[in-house]
N, C-alpha and C positions, 0 to 999 in steps of 0.2 A: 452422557453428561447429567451431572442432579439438576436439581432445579434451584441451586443454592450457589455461588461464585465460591469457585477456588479463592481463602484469603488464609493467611496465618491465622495463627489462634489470638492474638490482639488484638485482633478486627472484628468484629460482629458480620455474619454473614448477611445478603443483599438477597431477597428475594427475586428468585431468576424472574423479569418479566420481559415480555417479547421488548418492550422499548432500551430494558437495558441488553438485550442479547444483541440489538439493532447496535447502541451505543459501541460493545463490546468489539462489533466487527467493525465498525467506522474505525475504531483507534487503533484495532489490527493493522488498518490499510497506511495509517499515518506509521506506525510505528515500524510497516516493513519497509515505508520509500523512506524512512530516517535512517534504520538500519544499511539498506544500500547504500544510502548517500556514503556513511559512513565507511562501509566495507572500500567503496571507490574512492575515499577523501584521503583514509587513514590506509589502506593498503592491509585491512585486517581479515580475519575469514572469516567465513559461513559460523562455523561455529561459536568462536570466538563472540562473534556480532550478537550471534541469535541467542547466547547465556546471559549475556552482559544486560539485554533488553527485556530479561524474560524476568531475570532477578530483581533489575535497580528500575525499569519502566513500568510495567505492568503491575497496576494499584499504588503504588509506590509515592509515599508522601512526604514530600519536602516544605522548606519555609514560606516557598510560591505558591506553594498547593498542592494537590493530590491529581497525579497522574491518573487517568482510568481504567481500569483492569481491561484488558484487551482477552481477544478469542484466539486462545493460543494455539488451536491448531489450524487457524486461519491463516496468524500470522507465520508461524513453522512452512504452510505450504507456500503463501504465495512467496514466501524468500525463498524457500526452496526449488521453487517452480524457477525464477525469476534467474538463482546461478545457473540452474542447468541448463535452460536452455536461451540462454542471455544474448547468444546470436541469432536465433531463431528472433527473438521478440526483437535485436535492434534491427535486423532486417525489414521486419516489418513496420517497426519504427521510421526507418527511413525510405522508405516507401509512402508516410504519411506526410513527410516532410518535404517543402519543396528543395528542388535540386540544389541550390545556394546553401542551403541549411542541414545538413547531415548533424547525426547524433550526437557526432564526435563536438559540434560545433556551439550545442546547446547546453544552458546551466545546468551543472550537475545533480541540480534537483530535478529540477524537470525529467532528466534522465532516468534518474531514479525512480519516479514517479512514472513515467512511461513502462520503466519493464517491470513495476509493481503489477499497475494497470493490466501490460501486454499478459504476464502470465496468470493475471484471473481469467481472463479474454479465451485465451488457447485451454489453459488448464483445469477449468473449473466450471460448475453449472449454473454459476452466477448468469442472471438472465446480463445482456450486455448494457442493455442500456443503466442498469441499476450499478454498475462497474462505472460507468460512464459518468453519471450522478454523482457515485464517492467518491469516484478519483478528482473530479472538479472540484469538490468541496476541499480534498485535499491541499489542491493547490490555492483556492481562495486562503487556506490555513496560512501557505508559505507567501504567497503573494497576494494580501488583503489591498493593493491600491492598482495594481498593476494591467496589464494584457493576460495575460498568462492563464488564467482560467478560460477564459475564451479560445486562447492557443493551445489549451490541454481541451479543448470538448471536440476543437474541429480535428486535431492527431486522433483520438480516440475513436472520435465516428469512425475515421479513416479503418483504425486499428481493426474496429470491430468488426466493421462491414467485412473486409479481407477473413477474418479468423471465424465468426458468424453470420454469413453471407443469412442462412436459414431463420434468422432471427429480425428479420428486417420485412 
């Protein structure tokens, strides 16, 4: 990678600094549970999902504002982590959840957001609890008044402990 953001040539390039590489993979992690949400809402694929987010989300600026350039191979893996092995991670998902509450049973963000979560967890050398920290953040994104961040930190422990026993 340079030390410069991938941008078209209308754009002025951004000096790569660790706060904005930080930045880059926070909106990776938002941009792949919007992407699922989506793949699961719209009935769209992998592919499909991951052009459409790569082209029109990533730096990408509208009359609201300017999306933030995401770590695209961040977000390429944990989506792709995240189809493949989608049983593995809701398994273990449900396992984090009490028995009244299966995956099937929770808001499809949150879902979303768990097999983002699950597949940094199993597939990536993200220490866990720093997984753990963005993925909350994420949810504070999608539910700023709610429980739900609090209900994504105790799934998560849950999640990680199981997948990252060694890291606790």
């Amino acid at each position: 990678m340079t030390d410069e953001t991938p941008q078209d040539t209308d754009r002025p390039k951004r000096k790569m600094t660790p706060e904005l590489k930080r930045r880059m993979k926070s909106a990776s992690r938002l941009y792949a549970v919007q992407a699922l949400f989506q793949m699961e809402a719209a009935g769209q694929g992998y592919d499909r999902v991951r052009k459409e987010f790569e082209d029109h989300r990533f730096g990408a600026e509208y009359e609201e504002g300017e999306f933030e350039e995401g770590n695209v191979d961040l977000f390429r893996a944990i989506l792709g982590e995240a189809v493949d092995r989608q049983a593995k991670i809701d398994q273990m998902t449900d396992r984090a959840l009490v028995a009244k509450w299966p995956i099937a049973r929770i808001d499809p963000t949150l879902r979303a957001l768990f097999r983002a979560a699950g597949s940094e967890l199993i597939a990536h050398e993200t220490p866990p609890k720093v997984v753990i920290v963005e993925f909350v953040e994420v949810a504070k994104a999608f539910f700023p008044e709610g429980q739900e961040p609090k209900f994504t930190n105790a799934v998560l422990d849950h999640m990680a402990r199981e997948a990252r026993p060694e890291a606790f």
